[in-house]
TORKOL-4160 file (C-alpha; in steps of 0.2 Angstrom, whole numbers, padded with zeros to 4 digits, m for minus):
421
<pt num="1" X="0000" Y="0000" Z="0000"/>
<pt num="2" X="0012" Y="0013" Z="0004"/>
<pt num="3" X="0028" Y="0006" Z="m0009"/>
<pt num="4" X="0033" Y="0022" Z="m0017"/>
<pt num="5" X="0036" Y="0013" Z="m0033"/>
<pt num="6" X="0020" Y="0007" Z="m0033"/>
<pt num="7" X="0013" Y="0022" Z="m0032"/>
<pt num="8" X="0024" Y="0030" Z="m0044"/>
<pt num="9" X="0019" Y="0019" Z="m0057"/>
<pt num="10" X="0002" Y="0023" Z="m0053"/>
<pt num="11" X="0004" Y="0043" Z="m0056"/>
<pt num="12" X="0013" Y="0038" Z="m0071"/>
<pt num="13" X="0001" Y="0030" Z="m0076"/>
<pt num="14" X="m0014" Y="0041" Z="m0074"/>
<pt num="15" X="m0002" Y="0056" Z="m0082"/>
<pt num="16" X="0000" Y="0046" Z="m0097"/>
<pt num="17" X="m0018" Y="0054" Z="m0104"/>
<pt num="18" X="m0021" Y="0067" Z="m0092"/>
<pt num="19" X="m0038" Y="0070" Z="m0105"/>
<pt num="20" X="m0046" Y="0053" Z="m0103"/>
<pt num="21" X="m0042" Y="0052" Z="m0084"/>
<pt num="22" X="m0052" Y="0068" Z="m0080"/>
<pt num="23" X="m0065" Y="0065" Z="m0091"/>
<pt num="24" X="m0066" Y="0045" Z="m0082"/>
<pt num="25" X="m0064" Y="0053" Z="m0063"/>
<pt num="26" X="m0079" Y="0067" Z="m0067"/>
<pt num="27" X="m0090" Y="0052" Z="m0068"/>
<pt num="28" X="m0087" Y="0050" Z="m0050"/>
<pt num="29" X="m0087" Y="0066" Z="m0044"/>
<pt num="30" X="m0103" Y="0071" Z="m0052"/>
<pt num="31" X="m0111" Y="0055" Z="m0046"/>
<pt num="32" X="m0103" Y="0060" Z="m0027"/>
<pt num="33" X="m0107" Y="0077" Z="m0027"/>
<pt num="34" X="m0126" Y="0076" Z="m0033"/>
<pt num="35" X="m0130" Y="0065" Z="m0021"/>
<pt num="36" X="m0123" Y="0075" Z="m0008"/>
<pt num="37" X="m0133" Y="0091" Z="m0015"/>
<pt num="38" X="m0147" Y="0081" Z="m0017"/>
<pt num="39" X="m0148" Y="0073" Z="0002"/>
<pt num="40" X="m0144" Y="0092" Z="0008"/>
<pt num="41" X="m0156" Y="0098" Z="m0002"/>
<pt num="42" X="m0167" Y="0087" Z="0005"/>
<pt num="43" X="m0162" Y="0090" Z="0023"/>
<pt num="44" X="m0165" Y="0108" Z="0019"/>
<pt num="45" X="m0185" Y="0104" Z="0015"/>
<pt num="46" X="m0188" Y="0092" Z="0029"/>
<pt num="47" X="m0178" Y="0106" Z="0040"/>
<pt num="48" X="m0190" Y="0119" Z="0034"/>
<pt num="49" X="m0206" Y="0109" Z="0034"/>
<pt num="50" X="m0204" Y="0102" Z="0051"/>
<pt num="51" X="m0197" Y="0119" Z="0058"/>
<pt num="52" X="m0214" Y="0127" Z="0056"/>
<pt num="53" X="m0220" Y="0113" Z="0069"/>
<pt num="54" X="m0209" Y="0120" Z="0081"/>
<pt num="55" X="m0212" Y="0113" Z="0099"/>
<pt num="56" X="m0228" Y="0109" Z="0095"/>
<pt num="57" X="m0234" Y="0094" Z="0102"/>
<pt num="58" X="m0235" Y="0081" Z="0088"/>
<pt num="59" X="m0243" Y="0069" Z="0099"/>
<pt num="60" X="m0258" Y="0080" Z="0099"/>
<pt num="61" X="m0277" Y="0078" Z="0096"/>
<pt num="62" X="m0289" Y="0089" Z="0094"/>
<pt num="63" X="m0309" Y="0090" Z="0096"/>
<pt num="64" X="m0324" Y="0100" Z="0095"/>
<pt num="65" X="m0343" Y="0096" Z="0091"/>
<pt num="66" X="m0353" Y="0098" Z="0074"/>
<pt num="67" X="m0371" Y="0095" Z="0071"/>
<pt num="68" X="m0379" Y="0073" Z="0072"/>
<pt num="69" X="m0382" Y="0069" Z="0056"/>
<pt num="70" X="m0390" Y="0051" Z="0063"/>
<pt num="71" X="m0406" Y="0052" Z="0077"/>
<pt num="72" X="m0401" Y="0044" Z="0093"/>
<pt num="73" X="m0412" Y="0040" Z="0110"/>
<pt num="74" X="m0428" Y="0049" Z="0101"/>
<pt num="75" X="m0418" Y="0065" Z="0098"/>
<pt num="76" X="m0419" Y="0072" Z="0081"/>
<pt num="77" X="m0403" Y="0072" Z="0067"/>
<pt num="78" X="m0399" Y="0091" Z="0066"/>
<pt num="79" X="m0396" Y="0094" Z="0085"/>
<pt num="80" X="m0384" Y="0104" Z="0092"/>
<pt num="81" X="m0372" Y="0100" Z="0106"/>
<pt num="82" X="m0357" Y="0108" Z="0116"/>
<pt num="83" X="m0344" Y="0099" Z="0126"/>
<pt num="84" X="m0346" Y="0105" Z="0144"/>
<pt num="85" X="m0333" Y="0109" Z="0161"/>
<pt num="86" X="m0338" Y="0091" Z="0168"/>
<pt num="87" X="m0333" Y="0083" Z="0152"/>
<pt num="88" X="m0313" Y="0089" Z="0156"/>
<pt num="89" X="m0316" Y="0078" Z="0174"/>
<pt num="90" X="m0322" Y="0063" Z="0163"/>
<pt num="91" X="m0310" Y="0063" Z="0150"/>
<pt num="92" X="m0294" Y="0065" Z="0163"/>
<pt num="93" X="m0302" Y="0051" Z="0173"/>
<pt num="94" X="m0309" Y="0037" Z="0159"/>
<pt num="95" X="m0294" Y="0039" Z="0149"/>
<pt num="96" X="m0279" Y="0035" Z="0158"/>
<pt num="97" X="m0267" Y="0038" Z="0144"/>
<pt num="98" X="m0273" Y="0056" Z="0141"/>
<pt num="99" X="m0255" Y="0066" Z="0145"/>
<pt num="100" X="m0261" Y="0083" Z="0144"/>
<pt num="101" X="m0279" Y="0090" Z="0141"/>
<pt num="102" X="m0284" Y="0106" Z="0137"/>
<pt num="103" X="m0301" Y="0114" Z="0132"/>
<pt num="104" X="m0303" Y="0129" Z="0126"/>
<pt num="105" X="m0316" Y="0143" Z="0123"/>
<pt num="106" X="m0314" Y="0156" Z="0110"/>
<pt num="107" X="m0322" Y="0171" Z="0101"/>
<pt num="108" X="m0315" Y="0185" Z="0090"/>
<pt num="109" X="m0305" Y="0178" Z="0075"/>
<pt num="110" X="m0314" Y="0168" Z="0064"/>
<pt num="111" X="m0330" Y="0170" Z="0073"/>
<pt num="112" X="m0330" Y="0188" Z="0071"/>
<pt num="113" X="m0322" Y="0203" Z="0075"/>
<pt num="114" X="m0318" Y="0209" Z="0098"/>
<pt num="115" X="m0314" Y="0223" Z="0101"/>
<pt num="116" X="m0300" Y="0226" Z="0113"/>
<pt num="117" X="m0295" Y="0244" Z="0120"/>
<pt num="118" X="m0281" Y="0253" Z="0131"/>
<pt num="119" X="m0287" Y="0271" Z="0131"/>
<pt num="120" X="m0288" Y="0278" Z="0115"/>
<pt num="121" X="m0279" Y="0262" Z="0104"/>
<pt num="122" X="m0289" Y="0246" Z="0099"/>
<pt num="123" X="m0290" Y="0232" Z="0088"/>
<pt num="124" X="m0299" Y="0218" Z="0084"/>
<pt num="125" X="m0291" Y="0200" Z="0090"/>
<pt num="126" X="m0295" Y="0184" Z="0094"/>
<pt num="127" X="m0298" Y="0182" Z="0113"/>
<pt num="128" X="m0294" Y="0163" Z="0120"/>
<pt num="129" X="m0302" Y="0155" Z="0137"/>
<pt num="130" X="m0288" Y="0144" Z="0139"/>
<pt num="131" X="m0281" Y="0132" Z="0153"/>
<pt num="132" X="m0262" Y="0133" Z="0158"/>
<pt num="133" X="m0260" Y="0115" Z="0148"/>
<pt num="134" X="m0261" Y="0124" Z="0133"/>
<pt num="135" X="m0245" Y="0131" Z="0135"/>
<pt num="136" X="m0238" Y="0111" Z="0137"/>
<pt num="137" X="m0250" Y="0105" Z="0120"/>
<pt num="138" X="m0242" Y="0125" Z="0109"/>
<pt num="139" X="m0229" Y="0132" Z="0119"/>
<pt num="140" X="m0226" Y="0151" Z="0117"/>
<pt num="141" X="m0211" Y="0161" Z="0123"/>
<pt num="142" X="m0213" Y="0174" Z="0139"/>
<pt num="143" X="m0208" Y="0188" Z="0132"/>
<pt num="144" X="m0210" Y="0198" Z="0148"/>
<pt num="145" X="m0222" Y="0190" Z="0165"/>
<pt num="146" X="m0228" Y="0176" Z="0165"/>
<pt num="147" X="m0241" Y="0162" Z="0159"/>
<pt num="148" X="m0258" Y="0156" Z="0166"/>
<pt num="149" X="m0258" Y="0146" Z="0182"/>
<pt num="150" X="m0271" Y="0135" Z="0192"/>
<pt num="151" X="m0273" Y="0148" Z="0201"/>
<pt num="152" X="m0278" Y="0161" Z="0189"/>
<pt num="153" X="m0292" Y="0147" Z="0183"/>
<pt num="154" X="m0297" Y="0143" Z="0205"/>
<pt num="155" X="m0301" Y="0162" Z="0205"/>
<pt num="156" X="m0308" Y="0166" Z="0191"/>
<pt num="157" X="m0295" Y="0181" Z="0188"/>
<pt num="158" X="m0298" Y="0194" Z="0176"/>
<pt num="159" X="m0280" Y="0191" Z="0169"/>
<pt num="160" X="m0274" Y="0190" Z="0151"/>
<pt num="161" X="m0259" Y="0186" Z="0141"/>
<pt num="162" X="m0258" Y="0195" Z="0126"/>
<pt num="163" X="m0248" Y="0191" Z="0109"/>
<pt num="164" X="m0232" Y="0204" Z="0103"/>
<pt num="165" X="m0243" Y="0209" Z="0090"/>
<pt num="166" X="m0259" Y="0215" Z="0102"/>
<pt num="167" X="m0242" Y="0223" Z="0112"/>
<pt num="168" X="m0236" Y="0232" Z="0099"/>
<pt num="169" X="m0255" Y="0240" Z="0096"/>
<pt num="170" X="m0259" Y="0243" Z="0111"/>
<pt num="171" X="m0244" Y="0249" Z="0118"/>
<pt num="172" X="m0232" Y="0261" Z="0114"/>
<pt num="173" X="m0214" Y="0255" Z="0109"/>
<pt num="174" X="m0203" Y="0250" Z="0128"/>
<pt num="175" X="m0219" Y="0254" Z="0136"/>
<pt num="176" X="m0220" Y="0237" Z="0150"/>
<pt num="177" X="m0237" Y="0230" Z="0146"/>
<pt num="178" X="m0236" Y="0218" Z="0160"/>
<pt num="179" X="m0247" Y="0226" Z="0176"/>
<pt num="180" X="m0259" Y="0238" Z="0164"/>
<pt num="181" X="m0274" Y="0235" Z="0161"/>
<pt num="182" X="m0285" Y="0232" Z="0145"/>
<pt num="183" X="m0303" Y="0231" Z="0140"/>
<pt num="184" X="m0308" Y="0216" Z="0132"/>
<pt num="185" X="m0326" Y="0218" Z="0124"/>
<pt num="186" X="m0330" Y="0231" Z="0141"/>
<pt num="187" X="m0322" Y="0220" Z="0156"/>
<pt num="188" X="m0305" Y="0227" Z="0160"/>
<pt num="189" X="m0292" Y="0210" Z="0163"/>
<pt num="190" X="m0274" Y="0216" Z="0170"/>
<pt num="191" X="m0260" Y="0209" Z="0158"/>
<pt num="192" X="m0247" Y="0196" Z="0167"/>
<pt num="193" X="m0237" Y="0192" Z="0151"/>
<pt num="194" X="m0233" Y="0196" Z="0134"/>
<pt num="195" X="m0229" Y="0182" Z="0122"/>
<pt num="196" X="m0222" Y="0177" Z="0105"/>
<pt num="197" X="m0225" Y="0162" Z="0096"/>
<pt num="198" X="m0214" Y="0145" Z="0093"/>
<pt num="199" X="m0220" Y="0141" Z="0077"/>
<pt num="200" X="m0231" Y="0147" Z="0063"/>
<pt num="201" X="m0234" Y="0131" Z="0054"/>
<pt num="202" X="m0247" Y="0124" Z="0066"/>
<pt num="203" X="m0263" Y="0137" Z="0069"/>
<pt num="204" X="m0277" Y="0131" Z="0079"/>
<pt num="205" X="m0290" Y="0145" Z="0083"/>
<pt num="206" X="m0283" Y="0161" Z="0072"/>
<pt num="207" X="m0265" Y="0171" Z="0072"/>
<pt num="208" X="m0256" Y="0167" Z="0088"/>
<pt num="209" X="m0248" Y="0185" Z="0087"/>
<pt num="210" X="m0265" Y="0192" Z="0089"/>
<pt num="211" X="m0272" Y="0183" Z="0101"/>
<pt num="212" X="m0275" Y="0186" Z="0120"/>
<pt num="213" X="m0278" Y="0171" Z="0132"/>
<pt num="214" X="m0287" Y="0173" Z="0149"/>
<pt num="215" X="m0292" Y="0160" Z="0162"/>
<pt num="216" X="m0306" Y="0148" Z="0152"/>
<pt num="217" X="m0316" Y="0149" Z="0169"/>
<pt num="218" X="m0315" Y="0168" Z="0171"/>
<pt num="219" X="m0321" Y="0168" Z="0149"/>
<pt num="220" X="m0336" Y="0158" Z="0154"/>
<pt num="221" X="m0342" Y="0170" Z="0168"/>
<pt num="222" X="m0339" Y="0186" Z="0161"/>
<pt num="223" X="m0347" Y="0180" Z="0143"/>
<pt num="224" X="m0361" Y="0171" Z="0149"/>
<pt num="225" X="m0356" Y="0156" Z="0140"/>
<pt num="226" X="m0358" Y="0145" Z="0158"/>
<pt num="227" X="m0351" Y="0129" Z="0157"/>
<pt num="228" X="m0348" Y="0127" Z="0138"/>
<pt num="229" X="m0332" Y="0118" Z="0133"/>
<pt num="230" X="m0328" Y="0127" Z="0114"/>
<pt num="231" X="m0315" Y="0111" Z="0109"/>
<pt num="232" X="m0302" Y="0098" Z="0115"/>
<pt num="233" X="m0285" Y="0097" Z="0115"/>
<pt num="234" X="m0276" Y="0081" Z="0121"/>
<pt num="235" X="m0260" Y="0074" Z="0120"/>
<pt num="236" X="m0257" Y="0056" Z="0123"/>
<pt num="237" X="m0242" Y="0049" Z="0134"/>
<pt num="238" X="m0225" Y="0043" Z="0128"/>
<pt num="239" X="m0228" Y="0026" Z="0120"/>
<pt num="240" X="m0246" Y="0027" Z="0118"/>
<pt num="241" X="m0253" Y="0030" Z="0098"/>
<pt num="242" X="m0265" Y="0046" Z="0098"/>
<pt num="243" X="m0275" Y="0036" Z="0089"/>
<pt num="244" X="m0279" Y="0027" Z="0104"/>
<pt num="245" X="m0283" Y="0044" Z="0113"/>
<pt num="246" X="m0294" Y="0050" Z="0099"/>
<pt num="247" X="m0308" Y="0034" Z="0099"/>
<pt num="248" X="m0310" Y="0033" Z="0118"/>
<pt num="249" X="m0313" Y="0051" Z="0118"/>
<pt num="250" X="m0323" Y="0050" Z="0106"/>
<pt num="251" X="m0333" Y="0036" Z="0111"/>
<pt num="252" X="m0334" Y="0042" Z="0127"/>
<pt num="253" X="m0339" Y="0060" Z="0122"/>
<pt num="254" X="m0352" Y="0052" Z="0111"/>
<pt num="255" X="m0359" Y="0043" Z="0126"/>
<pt num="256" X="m0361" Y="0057" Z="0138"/>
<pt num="257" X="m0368" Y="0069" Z="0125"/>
<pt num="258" X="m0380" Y="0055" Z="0116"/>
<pt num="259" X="m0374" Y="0054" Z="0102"/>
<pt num="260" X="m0373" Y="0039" Z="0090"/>
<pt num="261" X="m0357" Y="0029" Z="0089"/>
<pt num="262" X="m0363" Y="0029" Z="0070"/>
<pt num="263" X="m0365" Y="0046" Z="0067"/>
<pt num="264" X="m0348" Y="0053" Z="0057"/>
<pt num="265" X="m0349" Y="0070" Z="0057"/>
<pt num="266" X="m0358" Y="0074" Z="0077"/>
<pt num="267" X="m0339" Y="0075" Z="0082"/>
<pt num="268" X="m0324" Y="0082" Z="0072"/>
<pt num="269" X="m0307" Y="0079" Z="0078"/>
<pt num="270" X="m0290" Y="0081" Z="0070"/>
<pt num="271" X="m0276" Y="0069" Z="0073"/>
<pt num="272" X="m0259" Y="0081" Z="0072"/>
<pt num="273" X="m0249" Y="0064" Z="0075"/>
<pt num="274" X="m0257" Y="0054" Z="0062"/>
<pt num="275" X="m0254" Y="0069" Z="0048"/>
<pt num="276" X="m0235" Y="0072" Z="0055"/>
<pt num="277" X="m0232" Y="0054" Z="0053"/>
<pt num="278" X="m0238" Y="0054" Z="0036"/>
<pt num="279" X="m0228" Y="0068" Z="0031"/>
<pt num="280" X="m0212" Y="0061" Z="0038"/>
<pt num="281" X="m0214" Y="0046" Z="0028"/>
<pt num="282" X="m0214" Y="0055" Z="0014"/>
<pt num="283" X="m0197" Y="0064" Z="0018"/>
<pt num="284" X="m0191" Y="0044" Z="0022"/>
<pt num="285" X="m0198" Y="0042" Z="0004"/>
<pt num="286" X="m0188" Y="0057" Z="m0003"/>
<pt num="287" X="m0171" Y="0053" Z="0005"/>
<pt num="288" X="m0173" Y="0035" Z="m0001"/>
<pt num="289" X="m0178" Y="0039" Z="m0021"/>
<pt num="290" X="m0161" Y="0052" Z="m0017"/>
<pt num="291" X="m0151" Y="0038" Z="m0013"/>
<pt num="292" X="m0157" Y="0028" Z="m0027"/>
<pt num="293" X="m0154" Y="0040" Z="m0040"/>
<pt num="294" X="m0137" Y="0048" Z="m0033"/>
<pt num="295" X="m0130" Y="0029" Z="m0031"/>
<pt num="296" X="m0136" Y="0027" Z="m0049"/>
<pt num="297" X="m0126" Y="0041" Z="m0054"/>
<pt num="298" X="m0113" Y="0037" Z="m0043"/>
<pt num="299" X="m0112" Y="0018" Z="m0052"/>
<pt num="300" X="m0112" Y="0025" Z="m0068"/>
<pt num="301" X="m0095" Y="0034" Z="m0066"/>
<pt num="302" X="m0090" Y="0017" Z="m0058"/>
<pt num="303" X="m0092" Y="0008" Z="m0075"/>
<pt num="304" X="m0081" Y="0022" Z="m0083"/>
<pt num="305" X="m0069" Y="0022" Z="m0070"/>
<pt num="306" X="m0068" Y="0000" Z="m0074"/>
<pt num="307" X="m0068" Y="0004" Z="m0093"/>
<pt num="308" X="m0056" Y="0014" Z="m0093"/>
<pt num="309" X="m0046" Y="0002" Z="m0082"/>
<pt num="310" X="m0048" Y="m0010" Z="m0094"/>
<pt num="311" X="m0040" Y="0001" Z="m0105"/>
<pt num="312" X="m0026" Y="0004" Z="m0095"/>
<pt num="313" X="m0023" Y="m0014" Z="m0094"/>
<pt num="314" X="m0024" Y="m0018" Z="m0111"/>
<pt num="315" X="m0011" Y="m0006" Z="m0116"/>
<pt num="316" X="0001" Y="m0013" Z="m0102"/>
<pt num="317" X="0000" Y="m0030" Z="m0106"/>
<pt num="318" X="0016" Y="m0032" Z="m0110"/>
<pt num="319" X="0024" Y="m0021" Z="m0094"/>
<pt num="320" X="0013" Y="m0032" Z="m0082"/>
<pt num="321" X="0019" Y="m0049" Z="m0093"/>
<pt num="322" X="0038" Y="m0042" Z="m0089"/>
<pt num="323" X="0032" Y="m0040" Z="m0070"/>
<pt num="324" X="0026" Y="m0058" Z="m0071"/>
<pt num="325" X="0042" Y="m0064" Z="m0080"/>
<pt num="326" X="0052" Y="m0058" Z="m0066"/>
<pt num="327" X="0044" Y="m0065" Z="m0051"/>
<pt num="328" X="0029" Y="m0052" Z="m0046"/>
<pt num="329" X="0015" Y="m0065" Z="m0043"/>
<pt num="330" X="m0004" Y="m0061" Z="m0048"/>
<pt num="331" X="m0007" Y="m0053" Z="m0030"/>
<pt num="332" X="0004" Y="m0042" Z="m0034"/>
<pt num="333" X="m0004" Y="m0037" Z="m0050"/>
<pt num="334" X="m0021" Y="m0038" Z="m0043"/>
<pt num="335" X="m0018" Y="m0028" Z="m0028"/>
<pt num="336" X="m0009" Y="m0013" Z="m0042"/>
<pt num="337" X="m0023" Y="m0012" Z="m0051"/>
<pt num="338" X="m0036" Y="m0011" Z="m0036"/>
<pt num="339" X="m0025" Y="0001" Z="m0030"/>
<pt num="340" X="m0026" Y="0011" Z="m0045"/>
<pt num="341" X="m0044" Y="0011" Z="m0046"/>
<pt num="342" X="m0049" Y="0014" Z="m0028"/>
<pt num="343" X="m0037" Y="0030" Z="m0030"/>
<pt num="344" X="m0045" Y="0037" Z="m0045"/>
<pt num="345" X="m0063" Y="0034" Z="m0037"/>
<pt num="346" X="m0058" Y="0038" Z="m0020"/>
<pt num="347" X="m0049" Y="0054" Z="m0025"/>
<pt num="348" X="m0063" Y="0061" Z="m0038"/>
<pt num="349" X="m0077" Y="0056" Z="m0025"/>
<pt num="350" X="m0069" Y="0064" Z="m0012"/>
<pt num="351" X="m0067" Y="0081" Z="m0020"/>
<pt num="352" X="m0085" Y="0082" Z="m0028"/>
<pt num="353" X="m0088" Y="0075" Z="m0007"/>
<pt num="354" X="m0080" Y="0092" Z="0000"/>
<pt num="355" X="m0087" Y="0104" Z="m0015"/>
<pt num="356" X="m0104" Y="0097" Z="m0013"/>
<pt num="357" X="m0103" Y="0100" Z="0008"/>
<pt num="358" X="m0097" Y="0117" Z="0003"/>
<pt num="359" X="m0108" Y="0122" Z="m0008"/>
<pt num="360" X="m0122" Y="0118" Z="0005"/>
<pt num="361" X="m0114" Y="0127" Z="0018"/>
<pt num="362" X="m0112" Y="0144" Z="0006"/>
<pt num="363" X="m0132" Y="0142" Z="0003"/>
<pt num="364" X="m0136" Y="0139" Z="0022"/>
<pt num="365" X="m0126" Y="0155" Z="0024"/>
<pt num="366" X="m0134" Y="0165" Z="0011"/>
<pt num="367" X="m0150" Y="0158" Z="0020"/>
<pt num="368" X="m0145" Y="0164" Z="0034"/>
<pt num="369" X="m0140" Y="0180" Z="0031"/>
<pt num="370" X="m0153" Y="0185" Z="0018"/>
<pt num="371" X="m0165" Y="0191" Z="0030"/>
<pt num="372" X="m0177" Y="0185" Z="0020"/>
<pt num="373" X="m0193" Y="0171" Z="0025"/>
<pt num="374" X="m0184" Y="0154" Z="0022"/>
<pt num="375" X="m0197" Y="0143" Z="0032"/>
<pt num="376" X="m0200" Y="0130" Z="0016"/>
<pt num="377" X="m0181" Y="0129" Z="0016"/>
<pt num="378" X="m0168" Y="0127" Z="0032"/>
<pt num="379" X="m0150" Y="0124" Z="0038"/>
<pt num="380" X="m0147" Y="0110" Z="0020"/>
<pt num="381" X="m0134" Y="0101" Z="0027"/>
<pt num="382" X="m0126" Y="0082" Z="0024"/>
<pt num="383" X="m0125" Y="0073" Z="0042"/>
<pt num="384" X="m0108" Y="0065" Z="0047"/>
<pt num="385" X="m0117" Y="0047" Z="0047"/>
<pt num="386" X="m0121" Y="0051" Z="0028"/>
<pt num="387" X="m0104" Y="0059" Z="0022"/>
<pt num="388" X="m0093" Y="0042" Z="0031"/>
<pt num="389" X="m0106" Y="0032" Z="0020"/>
<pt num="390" X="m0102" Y="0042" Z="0007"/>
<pt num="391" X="m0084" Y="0037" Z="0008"/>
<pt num="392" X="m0086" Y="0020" Z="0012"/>
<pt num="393" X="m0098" Y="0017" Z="m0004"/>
<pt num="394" X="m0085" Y="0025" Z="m0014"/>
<pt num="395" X="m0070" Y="0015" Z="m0008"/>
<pt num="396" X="m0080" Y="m0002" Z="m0011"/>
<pt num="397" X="m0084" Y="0005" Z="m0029"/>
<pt num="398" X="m0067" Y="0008" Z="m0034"/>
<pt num="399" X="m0063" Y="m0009" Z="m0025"/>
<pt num="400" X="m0076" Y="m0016" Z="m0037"/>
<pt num="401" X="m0072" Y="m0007" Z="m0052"/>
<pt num="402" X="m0054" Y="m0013" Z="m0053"/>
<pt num="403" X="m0058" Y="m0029" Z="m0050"/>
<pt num="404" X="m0065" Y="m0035" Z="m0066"/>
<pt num="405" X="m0047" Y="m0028" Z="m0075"/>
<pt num="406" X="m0037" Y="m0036" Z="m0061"/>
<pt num="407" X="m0043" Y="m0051" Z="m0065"/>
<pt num="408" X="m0041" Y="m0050" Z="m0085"/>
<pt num="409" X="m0022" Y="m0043" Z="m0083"/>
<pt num="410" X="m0017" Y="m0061" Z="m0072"/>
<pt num="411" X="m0026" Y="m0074" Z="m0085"/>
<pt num="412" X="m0014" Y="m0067" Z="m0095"/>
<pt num="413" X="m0001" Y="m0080" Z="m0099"/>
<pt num="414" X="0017" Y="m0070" Z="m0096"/>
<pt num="415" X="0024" Y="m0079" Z="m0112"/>
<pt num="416" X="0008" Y="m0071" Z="m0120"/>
<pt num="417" X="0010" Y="m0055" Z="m0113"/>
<pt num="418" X="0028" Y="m0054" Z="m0116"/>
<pt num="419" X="0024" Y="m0057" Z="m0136"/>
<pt num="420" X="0009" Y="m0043" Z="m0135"/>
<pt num="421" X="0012" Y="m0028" Z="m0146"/>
């Protein structure tokens, strides 16, 4: 391996048609280098897609009530329904592998415009009666105070946490909004935090910017809405499908509020998991078809590389017969041959290995610095895992690709070669 005659003979070699040897090594390094750009490229759209989700809980369920579509118990199809406060006791005790459970109440939004005024500045936002488990289900970040507590929902405080959007119209720039006070459809609620949110890919009841959340009991009283429950949110413990979640729920929602176990439309529910499961299967998908095409690519500059290797051995039939004539044995040929091959396809791969990683890092820095909105499109990168399999595939291909000429140069008689013009 390291004889400097042997590798000597192997530059020489390779010199002899500088033109040729270019053009056989480009095979690889194309085949190398779009696979890397490809499984970056890749990496980028998955990073981009799944970055929107934030730290969303992905293991999430969500619930609300439509109206039956199928009579039940002598009611009539048609009937409206609302989830109710003793429903959140029944779910957390019937279904041990709920992990987190919040129900929520809302208005403003989609369901219409609430105006919310700090002396003479207003706007219209979406106003959420919330429990503190909402922040474990969609976190948000504390920009200044704090979130809602147990305590908040015991007392029924007239407290609210407002989005950076509702901040920056109700308040004047470095003004501290935590400890005023603001009127929310005519009832004044103290503000206690000012948040931003975690991610913008997963919306579940308007802009999170422009919302304000207050204690869901405290929403109840001061709106009259008693003890209606808008919708459910439920995550399911480690381990345990949301799937599983979602049909006892729902069975056991169906039961308490009569409605038919064949009805499909009475009670809507969305399955977060079920569709992020879904979507990184098709990223599995994409990296595999990646990985298929790039190897393709990859093989097809193998076959040159063994080609032109064949090539090369024809031309020094007679050079390797003298080597045989003089006592070098077939290992000896074989393992020159090899050599030269894994060299060629080692040194072309490597090269289009470091452009390719390059050229990925100078787009993730363009990203980065562009100041533009890149959420579709993150951080591309090629992990180590991938670039040492990168490598390894490429030293077994050049392995491969001179084997086939290694073996044509020995069944070579030396007498034969030695006559070979």
């Amino acid at each position: 391996m390291f004889d400097l005659d042997r590798w000597q003979e192997i530059m020489s070699a390779l010199k002899k048609n500088k033109l040729r040897t270019f053009f056989t090594a480009f095979g690889v390094f194309w085949g190398i280098f779009m696979l890397v750009i490809m499984l970056g490229s890749g990496t980028g759209l998955k990073n981009g897609v799944t970055s929107d989700f934030g730290d969303f809980a992905t293991n999430s369920v969500f619930m609300w009530t439509r109206p039956t579509t199928v009579p039940f118990k002598g009611l009539p199809r048609g009937r409206n329904f609302n989830f109710k406060a003793d429903d959140v006791e029944a779910l957390r005790r019937e279904i041990p592998e709920i992990e987190y459970l919040a129900p929520r109440t809302q208005t403003g939004g989609f369901r219409g415009g609430n105006n919310v005024v700090r002396g003479t500045k207003s706007g219209a936002f979406s106003i959420m009666g919330d429990y503190p488990e909402w922040n474990l289900i969609d976190p948000v970040v504390i920009d200044n105070g704090r979130f809602l507590n147990h305590a908040d929902i015991k007392e029924k405080r007239k407290v609210a946490v407002i989005g950076n959007k509702v901040n920056e119209v109700l308040f004047a720039p470095g003004e501290n909004a935590v400890g005023q006070y603001i009127q929310i459809q005519g009832i004044y609620f103290q503000v206690i935090g000012v948040f931003k949110p975690k991610n913008s890919g997963v919306n579940f009841g308007g802009d999170k910017e422009q919302s304000v959340f207050i204690p869901l009991t405290t929403f109840q009283r001061v709106y009259n809405w008693g003890d209606i429950i808008g919708w459910f949110a439920f995550t399911s413990k480690p381990g345990v499908p949301a799937s599983v979640v979602e049909e006892k729920a729902s069975a056991l929602l169906r039961r308490r509020h009569s409605v038919s176990p064949d009805d499909p439309q009475a009670i809507g529910s969305f399955n977060l998991e079920k569709q992020y499961n879904q979507m990184t299967g098709l990223f599995a998908g994409i990296n595999g078809l990646i990985w298929i095409v790039g190897i393709g690519t990859l093989l097809a500059g193998v076959i040159g590389i063994s080609n032109i290797m064949l090539v090369i051995v024809k031309e020094r039939t007679k050079e390797i017969g003298i080597q045989r004539a003089i006592g070098a044995s077939p290992l000896n040929i074989i393992s020159q041959i090899i050599t030269e091959s894994v060299f060629l396809t080692t040194f072309a791969g490597y090269v289009g290995l470091v452009i390719g990683v390059g050229i990925l890092e100078l787009v993730n820095y363009a990203l980065t610095n562009s100041g533009g909105d890149s959420n579709m499109f993150q951080n591309p990168n090629i992990d180590f895992n991938m670039a040492i399999s990168a490598l390894i595939i490429l030293v077994i291909s050049g392995a491969v690709a001179g084997l086939i000429p290694a073996r044509k140069a020995v069944s070579i008689k030396p007498i034969d070669a030695l006559r070979y013009e």
